[in-house]
C-alpha positions as CSV (number, residue, x, y, z in Angstrom):
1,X,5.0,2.2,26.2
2,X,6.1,-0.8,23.7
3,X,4.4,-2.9,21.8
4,X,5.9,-6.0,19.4
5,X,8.9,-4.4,20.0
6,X,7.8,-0.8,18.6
7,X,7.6,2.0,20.9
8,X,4.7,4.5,21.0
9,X,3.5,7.2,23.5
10,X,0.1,8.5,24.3
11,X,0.2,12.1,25.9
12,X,-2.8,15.2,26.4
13,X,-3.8,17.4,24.9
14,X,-5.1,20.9,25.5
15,X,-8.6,19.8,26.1
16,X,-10.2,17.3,27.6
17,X,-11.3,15.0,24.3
18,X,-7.8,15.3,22.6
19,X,-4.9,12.7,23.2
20,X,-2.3,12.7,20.8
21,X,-0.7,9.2,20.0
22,X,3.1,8.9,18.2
23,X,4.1,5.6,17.0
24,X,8.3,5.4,16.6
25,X,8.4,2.8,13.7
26,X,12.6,3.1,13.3
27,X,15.0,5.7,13.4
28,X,13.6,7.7,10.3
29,X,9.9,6.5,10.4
30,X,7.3,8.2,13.0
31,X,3.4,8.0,13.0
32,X,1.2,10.4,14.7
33,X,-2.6,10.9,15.4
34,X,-5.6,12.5,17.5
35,X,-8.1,10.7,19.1
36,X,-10.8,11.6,21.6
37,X,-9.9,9.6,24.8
38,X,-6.8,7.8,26.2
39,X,-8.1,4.4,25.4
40,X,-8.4,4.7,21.2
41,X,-5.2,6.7,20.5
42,X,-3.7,3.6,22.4
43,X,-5.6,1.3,20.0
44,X,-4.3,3.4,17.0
45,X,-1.0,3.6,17.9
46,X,-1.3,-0.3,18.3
47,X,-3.5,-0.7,15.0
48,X,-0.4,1.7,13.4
49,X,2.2,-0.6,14.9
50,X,0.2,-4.1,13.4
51,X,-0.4,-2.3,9.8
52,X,3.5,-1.8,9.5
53,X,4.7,-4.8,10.6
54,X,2.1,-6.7,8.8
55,X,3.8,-9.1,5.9
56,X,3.3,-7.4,2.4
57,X,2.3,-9.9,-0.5
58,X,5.3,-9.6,-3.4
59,X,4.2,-8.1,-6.6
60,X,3.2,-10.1,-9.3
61,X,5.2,-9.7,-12.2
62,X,2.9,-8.4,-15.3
63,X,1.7,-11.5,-17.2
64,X,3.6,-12.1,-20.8
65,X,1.8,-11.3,-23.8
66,X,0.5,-14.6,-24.9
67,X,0.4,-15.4,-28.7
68,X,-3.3,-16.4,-29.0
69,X,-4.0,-12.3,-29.4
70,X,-2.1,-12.7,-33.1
71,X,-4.3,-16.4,-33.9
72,X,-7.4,-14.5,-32.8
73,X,-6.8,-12.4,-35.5
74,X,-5.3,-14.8,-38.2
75,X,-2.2,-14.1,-38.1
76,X,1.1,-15.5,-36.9
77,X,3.8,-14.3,-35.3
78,X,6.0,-14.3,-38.4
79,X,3.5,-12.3,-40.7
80,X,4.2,-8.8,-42.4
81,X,0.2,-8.1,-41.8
82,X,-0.4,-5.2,-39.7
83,X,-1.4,-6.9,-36.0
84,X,-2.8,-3.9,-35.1
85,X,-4.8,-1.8,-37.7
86,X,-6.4,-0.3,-35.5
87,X,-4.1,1.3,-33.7
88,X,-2.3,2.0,-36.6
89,X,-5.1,4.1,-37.9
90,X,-4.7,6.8,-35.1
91,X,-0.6,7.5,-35.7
């Protein structure tokens, strides 16, 4: 069977409550699950198909240290104070 251009097949099992569902994604990807009937390893092999060819959001890039960490503590940028004591303590 083929959905959104993904095939997938439902087949069987031994007994009567197993079906086995196998979701070809591309040529090195393959997804694969039990279910109990016929009709819901069709709706995970279609709910497998949707989840990969949903859009993935981009990574955020880590946000820059801002300078307001040195102010907070009196300091500036320039200065041969010890920003970080604290730390320091435990080296």
């Amino acid at each position: 069977m083929e959905y959104r251009g993904k095939h997938y097949t439902v087949v069987q099992g031994i007994g009567p409550d197993a079906w086995k569902w196998t979701v070809y994604l591309d040529d090195n990807t393959v997804k694969s699950g039990l279910a109990a009937t016929r009709k819901s390893a069709e709706t995970s092999a279609i709910w497998a198909i949707d989840k990969a060819l949903t859009k993935k959001p981009k990574p955020t890039p880590p946000k820059k240290f801002k300078l307001r960490h040195y102010r907070m503590q009196g300091l500036q940028l320039g200065d041969t104070g010890d920003a970080f004591p604290r730390l320091r303590a435990f080296a």
